[in-house]
C-alpha atoms as one frame of an Amber mdcrd trajectory, in Angstrom:
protein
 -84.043  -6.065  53.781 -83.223  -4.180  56.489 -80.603  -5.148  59.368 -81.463
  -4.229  62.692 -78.664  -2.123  64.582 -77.837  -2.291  68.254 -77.539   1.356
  68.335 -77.007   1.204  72.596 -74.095  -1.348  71.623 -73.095   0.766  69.180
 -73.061   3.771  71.286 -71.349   2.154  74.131 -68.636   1.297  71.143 -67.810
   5.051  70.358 -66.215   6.308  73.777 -65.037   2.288  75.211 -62.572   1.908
  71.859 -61.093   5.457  72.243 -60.800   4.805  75.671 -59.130   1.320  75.228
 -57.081   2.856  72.959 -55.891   5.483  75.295 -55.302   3.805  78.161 -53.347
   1.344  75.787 -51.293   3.880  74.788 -50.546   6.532  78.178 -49.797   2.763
  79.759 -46.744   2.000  77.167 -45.643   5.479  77.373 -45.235   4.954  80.867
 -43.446   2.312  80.691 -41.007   3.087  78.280 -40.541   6.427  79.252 -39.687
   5.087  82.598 -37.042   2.816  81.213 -35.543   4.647  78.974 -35.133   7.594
  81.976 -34.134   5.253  84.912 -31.816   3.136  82.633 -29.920   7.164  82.145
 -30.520   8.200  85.662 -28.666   5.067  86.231 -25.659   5.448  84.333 -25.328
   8.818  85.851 -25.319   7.645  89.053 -28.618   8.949  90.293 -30.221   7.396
  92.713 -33.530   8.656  93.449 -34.476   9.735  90.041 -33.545   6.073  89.316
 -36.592   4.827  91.846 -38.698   7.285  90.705 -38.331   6.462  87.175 -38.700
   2.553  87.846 -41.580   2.938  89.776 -43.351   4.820  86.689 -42.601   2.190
  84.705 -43.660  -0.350  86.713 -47.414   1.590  87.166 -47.305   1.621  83.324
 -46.429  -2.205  83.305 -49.688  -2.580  86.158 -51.571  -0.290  84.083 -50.803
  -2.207  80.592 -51.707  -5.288  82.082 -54.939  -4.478  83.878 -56.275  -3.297
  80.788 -55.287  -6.412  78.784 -56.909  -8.375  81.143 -60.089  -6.270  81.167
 -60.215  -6.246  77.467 -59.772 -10.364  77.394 -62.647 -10.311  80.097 -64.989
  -8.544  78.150 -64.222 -10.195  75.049 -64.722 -13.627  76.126 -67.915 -12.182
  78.231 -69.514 -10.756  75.762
């Protein structure tokens, strides 16, 4: 017998995973990166690069999020 394949599902599968998986990813960087550089800036007593370094990793904490809620919304969608 032969199964029928959603091949438009199947397409649309192809670039949304490596994109999920991207975005994913860049977010975490973010965020880490930004910790782990403000948390330094910190301890040398630099201000701005402080800020600047929080405020990456919070964008990578807004970023992370948005696309775990996206992915729950089209999971439960779907």
């Amino acid at each position: 017998m032969i199964a029928a394949v959603d091949t438009s599902a199947l397409l649309e599968l192809v670039w949304a995973a490596p994109l999920a998986v991207l975005t994913v990813t860049v977010a975490w960087g973010l965020v880490v990166r930004g910790m782990t550089r403000a948390l330094e800036a910190r301890r040398d007593g630099q201000a701005v690069a402080t800020a600047l370094n929080a405020l990456m990793a919070i964008v990578g904490v807004a970023l992370f999020t948005t696309a775990l809620v996206f992915g729950l919304l089209v999971m439960t969608t779907k």
